[in-house]
Backbone as XML, in Angstrom:
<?xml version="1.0"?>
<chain id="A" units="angstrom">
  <residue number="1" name="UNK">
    <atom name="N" x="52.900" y="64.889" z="141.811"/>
    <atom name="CA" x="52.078" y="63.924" z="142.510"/>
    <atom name="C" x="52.274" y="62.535" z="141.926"/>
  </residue>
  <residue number="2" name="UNK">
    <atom name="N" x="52.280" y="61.405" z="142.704"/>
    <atom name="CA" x="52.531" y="60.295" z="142.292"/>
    <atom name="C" x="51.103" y="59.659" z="142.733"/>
  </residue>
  <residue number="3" name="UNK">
    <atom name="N" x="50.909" y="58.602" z="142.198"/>
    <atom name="CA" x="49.661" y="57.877" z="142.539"/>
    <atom name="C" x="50.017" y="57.054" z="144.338"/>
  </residue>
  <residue number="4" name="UNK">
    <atom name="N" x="51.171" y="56.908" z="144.618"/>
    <atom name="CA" x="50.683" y="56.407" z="145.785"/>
    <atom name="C" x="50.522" y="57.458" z="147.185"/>
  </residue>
  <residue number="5" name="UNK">
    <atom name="N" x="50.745" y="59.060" z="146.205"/>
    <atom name="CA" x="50.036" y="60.192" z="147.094"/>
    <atom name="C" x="48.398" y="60.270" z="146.399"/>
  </residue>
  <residue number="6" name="UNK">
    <atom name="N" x="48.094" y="60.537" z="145.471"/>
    <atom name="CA" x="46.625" y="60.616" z="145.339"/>
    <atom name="C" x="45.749" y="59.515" z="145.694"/>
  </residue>
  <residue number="7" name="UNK">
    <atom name="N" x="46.575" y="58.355" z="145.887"/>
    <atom name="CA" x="45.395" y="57.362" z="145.709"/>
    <atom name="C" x="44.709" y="57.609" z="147.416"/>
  </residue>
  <residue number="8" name="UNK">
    <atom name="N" x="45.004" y="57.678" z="148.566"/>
    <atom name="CA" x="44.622" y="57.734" z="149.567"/>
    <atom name="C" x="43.576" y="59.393" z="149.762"/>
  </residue>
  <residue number="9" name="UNK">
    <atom name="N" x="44.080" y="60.221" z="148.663"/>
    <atom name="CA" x="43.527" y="61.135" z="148.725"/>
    <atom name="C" x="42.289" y="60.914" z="148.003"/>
  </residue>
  <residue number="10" name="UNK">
    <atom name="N" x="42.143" y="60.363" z="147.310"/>
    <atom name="CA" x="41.058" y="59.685" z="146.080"/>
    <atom name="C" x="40.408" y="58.812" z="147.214"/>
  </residue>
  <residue number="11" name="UNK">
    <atom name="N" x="40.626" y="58.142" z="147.842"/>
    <atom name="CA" x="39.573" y="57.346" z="148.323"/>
    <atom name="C" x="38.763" y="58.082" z="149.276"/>
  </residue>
  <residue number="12" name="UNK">
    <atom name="N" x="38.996" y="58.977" z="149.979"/>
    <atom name="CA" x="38.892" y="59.773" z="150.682"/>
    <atom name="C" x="38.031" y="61.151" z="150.241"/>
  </residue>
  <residue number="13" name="UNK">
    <atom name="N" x="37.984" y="61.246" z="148.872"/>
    <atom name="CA" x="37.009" y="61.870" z="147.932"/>
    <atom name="C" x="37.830" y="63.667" z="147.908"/>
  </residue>
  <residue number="14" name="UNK">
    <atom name="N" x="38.644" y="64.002" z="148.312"/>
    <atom name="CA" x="39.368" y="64.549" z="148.087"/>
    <atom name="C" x="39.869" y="65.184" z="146.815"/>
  </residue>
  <residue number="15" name="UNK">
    <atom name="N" x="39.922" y="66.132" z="146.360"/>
    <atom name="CA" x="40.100" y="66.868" z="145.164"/>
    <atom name="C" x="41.309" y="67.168" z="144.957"/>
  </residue>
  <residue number="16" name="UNK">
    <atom name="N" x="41.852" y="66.860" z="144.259"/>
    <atom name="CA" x="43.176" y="67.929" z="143.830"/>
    <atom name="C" x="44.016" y="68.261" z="143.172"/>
  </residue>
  <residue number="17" name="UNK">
    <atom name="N" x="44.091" y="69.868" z="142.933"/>
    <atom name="CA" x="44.692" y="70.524" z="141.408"/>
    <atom name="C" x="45.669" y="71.072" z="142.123"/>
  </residue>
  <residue number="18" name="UNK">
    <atom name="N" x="46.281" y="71.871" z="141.287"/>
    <atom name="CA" x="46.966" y="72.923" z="141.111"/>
    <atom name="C" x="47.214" y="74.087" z="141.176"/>
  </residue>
  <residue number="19" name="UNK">
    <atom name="N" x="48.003" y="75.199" z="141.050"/>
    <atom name="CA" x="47.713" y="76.535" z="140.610"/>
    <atom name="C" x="48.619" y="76.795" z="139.509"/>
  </residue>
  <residue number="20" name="UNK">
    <atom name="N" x="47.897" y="77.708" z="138.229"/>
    <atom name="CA" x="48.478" y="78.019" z="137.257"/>
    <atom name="C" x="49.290" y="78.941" z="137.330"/>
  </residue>
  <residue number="21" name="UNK">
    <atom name="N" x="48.764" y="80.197" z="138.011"/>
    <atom name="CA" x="49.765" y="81.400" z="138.336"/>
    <atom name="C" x="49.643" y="81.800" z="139.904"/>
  </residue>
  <residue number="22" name="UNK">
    <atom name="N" x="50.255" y="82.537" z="140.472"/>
    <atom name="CA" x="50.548" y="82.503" z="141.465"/>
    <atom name="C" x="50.730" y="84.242" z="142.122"/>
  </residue>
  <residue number="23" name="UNK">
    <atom name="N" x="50.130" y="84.465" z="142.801"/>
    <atom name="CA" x="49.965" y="86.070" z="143.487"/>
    <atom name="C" x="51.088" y="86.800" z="143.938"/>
  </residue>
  <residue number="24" name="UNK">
    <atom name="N" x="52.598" y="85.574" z="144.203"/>
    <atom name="CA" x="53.559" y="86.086" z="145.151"/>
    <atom name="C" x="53.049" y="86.808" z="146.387"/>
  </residue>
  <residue number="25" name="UNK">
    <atom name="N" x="51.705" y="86.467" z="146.684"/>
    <atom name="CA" x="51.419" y="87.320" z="147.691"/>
    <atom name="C" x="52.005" y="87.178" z="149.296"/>
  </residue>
  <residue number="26" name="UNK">
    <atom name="N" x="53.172" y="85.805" z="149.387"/>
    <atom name="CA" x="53.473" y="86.049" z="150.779"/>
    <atom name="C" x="55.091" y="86.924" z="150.374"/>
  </residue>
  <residue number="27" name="UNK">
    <atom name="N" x="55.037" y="87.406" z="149.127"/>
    <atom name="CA" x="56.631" y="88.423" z="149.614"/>
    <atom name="C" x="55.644" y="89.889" z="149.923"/>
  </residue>
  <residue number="28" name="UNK">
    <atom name="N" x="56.676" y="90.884" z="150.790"/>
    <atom name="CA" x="55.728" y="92.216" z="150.938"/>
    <atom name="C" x="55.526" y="93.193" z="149.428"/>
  </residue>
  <residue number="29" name="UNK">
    <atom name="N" x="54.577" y="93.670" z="149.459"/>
    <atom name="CA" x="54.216" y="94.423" z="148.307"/>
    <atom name="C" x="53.113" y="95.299" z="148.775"/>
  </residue>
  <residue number="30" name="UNK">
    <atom name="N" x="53.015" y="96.373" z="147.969"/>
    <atom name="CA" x="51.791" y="97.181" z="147.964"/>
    <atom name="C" x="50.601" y="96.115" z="147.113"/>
  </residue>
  <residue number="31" name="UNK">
    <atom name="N" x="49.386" y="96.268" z="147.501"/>
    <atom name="CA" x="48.478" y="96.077" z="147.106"/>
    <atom name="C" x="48.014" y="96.198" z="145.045"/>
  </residue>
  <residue number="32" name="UNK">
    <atom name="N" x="48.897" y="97.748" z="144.970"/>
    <atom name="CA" x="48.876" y="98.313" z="143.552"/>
    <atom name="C" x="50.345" y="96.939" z="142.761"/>
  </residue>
  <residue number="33" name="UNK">
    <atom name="N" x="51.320" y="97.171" z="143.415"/>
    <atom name="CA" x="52.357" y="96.061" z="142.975"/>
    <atom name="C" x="51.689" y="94.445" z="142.666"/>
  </residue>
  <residue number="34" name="UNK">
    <atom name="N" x="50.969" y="93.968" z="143.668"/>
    <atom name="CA" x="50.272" y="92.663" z="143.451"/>
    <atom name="C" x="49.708" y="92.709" z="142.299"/>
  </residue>
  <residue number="35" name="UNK">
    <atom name="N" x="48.639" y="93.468" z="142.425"/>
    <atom name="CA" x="47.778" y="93.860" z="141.324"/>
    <atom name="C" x="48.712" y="94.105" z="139.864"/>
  </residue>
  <residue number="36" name="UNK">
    <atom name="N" x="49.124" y="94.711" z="140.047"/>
    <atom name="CA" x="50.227" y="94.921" z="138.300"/>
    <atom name="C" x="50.841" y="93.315" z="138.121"/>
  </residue>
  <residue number="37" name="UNK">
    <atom name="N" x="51.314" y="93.146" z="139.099"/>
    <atom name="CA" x="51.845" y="91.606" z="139.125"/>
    <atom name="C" x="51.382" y="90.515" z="138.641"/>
  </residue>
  <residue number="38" name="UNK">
    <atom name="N" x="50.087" y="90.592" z="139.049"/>
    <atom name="CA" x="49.056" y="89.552" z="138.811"/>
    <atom name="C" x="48.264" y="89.637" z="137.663"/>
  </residue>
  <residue number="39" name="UNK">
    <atom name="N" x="48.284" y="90.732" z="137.363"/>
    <atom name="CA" x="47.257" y="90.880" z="135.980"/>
    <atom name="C" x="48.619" y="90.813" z="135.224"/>
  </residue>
  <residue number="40" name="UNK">
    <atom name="N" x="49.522" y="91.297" z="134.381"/>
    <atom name="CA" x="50.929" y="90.787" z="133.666"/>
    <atom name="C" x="50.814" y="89.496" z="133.977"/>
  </residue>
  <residue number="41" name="UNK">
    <atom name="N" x="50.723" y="88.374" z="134.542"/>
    <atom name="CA" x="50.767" y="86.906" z="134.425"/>
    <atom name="C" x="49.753" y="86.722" z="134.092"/>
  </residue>
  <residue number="42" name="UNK">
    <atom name="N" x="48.771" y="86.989" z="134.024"/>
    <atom name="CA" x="47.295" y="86.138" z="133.855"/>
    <atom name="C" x="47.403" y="86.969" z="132.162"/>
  </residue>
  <residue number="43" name="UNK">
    <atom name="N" x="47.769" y="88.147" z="131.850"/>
    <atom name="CA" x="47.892" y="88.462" z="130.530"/>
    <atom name="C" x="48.803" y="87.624" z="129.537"/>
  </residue>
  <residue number="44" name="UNK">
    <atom name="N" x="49.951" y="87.175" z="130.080"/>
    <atom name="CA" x="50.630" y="85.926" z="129.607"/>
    <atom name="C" x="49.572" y="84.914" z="129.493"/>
  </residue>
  <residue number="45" name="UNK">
    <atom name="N" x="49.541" y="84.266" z="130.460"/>
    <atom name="CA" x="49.000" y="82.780" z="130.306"/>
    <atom name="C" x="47.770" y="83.017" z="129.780"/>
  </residue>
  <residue number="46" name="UNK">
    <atom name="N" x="46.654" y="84.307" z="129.813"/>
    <atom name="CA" x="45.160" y="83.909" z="129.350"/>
    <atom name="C" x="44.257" y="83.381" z="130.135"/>
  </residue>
  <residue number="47" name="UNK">
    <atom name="N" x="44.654" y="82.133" z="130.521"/>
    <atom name="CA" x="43.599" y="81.860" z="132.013"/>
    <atom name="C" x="44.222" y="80.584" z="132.697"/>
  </residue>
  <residue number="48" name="UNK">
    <atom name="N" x="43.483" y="80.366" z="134.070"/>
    <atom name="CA" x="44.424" y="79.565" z="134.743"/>
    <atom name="C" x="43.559" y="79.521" z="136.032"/>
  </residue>
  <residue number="49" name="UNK">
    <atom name="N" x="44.091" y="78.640" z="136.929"/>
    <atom name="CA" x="43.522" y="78.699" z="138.099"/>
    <atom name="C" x="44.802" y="79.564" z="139.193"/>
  </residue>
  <residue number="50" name="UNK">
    <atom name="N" x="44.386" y="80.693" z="139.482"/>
    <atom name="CA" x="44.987" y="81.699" z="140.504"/>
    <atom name="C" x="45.347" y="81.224" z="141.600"/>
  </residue>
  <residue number="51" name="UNK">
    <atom name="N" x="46.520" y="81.361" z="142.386"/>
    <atom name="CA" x="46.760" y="81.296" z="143.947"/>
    <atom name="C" x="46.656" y="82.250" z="144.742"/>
  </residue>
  <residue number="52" name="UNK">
    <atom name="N" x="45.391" y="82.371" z="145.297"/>
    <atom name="CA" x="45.736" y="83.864" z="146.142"/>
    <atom name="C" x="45.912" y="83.413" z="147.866"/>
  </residue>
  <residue number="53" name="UNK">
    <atom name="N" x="46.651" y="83.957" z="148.563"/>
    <atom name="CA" x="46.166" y="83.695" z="150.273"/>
    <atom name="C" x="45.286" y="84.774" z="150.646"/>
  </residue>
  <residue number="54" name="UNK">
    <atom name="N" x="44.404" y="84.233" z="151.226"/>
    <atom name="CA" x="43.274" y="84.925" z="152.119"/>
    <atom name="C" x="43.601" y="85.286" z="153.315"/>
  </residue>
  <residue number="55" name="UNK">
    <atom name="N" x="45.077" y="85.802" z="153.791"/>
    <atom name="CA" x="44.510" y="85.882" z="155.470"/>
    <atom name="C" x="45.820" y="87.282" z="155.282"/>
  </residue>
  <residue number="56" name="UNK">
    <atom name="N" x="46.286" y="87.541" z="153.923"/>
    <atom name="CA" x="47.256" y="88.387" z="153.502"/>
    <atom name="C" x="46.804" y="89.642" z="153.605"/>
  </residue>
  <residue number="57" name="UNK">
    <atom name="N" x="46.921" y="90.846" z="154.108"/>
    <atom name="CA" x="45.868" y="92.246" z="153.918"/>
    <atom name="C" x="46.043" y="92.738" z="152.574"/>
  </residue>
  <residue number="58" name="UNK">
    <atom name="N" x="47.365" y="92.321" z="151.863"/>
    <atom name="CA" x="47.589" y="93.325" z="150.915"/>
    <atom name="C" x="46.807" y="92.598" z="150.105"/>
  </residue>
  <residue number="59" name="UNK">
    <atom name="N" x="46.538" y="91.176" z="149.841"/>
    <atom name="CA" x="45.636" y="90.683" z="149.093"/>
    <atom name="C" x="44.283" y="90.955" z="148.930"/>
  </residue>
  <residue number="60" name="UNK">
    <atom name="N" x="43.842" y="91.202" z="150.509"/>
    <atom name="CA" x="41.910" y="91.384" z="150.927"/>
    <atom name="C" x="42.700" y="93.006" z="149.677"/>
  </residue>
  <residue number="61" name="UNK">
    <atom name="N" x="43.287" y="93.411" z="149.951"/>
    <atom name="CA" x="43.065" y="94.748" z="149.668"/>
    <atom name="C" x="43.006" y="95.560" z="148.193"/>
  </residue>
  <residue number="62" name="UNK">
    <atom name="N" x="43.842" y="94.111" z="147.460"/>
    <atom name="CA" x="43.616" y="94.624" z="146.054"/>
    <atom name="C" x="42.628" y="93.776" z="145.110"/>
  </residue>
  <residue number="63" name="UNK">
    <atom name="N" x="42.171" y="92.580" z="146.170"/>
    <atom name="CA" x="40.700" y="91.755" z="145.463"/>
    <atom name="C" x="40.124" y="92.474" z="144.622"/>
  </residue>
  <residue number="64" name="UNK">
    <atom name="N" x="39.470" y="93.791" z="145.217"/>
    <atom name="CA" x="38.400" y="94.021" z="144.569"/>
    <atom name="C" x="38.528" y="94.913" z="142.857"/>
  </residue>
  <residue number="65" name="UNK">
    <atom name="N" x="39.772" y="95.376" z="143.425"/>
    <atom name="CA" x="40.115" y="95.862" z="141.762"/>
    <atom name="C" x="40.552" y="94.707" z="141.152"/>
  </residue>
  <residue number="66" name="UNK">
    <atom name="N" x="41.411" y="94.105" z="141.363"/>
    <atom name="CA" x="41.179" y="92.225" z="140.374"/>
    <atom name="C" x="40.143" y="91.600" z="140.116"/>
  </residue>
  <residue number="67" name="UNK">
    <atom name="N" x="39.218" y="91.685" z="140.780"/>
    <atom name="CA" x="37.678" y="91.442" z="140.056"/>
    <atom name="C" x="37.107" y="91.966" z="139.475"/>
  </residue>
  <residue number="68" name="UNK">
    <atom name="N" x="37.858" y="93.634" z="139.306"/>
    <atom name="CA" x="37.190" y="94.531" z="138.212"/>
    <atom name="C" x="37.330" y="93.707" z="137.206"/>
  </residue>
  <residue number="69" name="UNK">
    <atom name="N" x="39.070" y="93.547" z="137.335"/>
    <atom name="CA" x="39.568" y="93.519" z="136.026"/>
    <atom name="C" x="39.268" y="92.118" z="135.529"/>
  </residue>
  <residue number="70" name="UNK">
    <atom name="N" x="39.379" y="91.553" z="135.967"/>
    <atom name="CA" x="38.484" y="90.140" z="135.619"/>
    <atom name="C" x="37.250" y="90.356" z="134.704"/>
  </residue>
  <residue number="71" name="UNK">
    <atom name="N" x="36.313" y="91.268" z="135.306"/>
    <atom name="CA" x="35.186" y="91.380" z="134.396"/>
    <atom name="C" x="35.359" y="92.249" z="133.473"/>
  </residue>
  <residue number="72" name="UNK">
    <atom name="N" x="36.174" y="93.093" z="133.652"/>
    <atom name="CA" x="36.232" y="94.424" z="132.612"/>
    <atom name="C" x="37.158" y="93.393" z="131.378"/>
  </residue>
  <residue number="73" name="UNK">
    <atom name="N" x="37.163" y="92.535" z="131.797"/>
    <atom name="CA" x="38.448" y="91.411" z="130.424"/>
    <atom name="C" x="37.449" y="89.929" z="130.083"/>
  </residue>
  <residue number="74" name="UNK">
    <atom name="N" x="36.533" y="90.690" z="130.581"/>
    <atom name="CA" x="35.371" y="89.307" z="130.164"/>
    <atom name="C" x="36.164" y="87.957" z="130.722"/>
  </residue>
  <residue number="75" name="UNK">
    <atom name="N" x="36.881" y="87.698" z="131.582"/>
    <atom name="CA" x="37.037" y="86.330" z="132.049"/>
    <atom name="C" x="35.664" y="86.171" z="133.500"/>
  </residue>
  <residue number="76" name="UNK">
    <atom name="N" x="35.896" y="84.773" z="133.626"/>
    <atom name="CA" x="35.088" y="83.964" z="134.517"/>
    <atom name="C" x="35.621" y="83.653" z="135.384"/>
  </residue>
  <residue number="77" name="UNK">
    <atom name="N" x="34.976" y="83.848" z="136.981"/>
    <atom name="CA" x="35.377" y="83.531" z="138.195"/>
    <atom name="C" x="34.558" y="81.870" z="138.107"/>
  </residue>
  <residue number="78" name="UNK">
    <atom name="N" x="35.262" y="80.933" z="138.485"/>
    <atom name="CA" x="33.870" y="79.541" z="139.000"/>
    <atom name="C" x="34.147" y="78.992" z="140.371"/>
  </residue>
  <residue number="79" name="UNK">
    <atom name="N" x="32.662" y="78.701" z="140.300"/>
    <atom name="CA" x="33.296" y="78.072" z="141.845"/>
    <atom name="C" x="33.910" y="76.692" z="141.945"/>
  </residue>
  <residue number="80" name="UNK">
    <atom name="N" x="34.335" y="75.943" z="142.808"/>
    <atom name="CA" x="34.825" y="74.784" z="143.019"/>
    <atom name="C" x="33.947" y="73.953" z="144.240"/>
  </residue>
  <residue number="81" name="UNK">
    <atom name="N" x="32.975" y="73.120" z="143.553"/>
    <atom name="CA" x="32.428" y="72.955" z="144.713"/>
    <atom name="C" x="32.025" y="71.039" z="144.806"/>
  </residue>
  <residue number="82" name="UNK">
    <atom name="N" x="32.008" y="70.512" z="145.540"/>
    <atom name="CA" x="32.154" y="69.293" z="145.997"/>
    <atom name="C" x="31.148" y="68.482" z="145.241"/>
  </residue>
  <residue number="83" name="UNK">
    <atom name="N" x="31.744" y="67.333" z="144.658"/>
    <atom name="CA" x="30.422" y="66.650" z="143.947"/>
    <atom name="C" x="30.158" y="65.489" z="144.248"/>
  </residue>
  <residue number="84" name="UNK">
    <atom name="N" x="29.713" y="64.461" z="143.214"/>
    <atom name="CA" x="29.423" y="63.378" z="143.000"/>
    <atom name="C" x="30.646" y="62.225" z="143.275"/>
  </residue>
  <residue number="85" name="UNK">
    <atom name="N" x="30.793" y="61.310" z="143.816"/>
    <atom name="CA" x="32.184" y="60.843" z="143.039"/>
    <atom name="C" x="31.755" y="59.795" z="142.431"/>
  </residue>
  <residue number="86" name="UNK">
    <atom name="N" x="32.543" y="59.883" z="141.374"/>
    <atom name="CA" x="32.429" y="58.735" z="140.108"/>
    <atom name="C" x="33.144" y="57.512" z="140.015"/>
  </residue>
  <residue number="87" name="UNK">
    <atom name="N" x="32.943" y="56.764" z="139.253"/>
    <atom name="CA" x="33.347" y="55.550" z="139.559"/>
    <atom name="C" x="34.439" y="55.151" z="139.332"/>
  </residue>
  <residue number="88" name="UNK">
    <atom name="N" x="34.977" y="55.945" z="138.107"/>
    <atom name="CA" x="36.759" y="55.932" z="137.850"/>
    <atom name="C" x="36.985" y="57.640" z="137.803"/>
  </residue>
  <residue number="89" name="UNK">
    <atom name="N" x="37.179" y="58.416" z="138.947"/>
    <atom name="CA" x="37.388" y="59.769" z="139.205"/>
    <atom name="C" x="39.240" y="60.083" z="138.487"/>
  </residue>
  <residue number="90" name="UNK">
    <atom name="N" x="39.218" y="60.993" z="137.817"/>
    <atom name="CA" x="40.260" y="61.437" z="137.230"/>
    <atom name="C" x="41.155" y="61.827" z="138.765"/>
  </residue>
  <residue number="91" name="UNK">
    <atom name="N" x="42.005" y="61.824" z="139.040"/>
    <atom name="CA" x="43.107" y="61.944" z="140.221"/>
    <atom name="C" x="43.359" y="63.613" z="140.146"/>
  </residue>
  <residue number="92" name="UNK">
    <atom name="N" x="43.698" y="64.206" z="138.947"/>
    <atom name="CA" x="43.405" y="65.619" z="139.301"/>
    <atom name="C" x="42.734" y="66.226" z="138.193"/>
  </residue>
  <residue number="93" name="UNK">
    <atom name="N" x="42.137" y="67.715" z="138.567"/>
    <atom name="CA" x="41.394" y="67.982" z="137.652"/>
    <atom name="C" x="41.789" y="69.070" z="137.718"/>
  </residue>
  <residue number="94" name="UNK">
    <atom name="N" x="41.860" y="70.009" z="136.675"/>
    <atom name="CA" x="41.855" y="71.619" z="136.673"/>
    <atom name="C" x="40.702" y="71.989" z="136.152"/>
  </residue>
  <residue number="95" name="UNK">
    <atom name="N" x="40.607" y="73.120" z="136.059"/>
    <atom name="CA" x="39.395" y="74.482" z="136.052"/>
    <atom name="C" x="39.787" y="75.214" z="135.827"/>
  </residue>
  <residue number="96" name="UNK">
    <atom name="N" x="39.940" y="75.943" z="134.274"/>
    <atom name="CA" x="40.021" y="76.614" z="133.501"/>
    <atom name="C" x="39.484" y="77.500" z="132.526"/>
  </residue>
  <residue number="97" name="UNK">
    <atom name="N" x="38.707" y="78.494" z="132.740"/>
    <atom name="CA" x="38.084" y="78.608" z="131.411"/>
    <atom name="C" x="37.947" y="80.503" z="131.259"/>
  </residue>
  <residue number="98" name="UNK">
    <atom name="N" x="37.678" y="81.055" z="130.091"/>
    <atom name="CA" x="37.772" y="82.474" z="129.878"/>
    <atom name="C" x="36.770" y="82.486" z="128.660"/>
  </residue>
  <residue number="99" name="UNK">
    <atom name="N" x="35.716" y="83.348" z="129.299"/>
    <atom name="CA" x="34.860" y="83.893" z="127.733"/>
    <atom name="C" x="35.359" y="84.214" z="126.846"/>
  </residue>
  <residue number="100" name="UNK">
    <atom name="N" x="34.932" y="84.770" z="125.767"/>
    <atom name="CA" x="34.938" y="85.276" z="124.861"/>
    <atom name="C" x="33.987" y="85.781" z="124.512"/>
  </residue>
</chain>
């Protein structure tokens, strides 16, 4: 990103990050494959902000055991939700974080 892409996005109050790891969820896979996939990267990196697509079945389909494992590993889901804007707003922000 260069500033004369964020800046129009910034005025506009517009948010925007990144993703740390990534689901591969538009190649085909079983649901169990994603899942092994995805937890092995997030075991690398530790924590990160995830890419998942929502409109993928094999994704709806292995959510809910990735949120096991999410909690069964003591990490944190957060939400992302629209705020304040400030007066000198950082251009991007990530969201990161894992209990302990």
């Amino acid at each position: 990103m260069t500033p004369a892409t964020l800046d129009p996005l910034q005025k506009r109050g517009i948010a925007v990050f990144g993703a740390d790891l990534w689901a591969s969820d538009w190649n085909p896979m079983t649901p169990a494959q994603q899942l092994k996939l995805l937890t092995e990267r997030l075991q690398i990196a530790r924590k990160g902000i995830i890419l998942l697509h929502d409109p993928k079945a094999q994704t709806a389909a292995m959510l809910p055991a990735f949120l096991r494992y999410l909690r069964d590993n003591r990490y944190r889901v957060v939400h992302l939700a629209a705020g304040r804007r400030r007066q000198n707003p950082c251009p991007t922000r990530h969201i990161r974080s894992r209990s302990l």
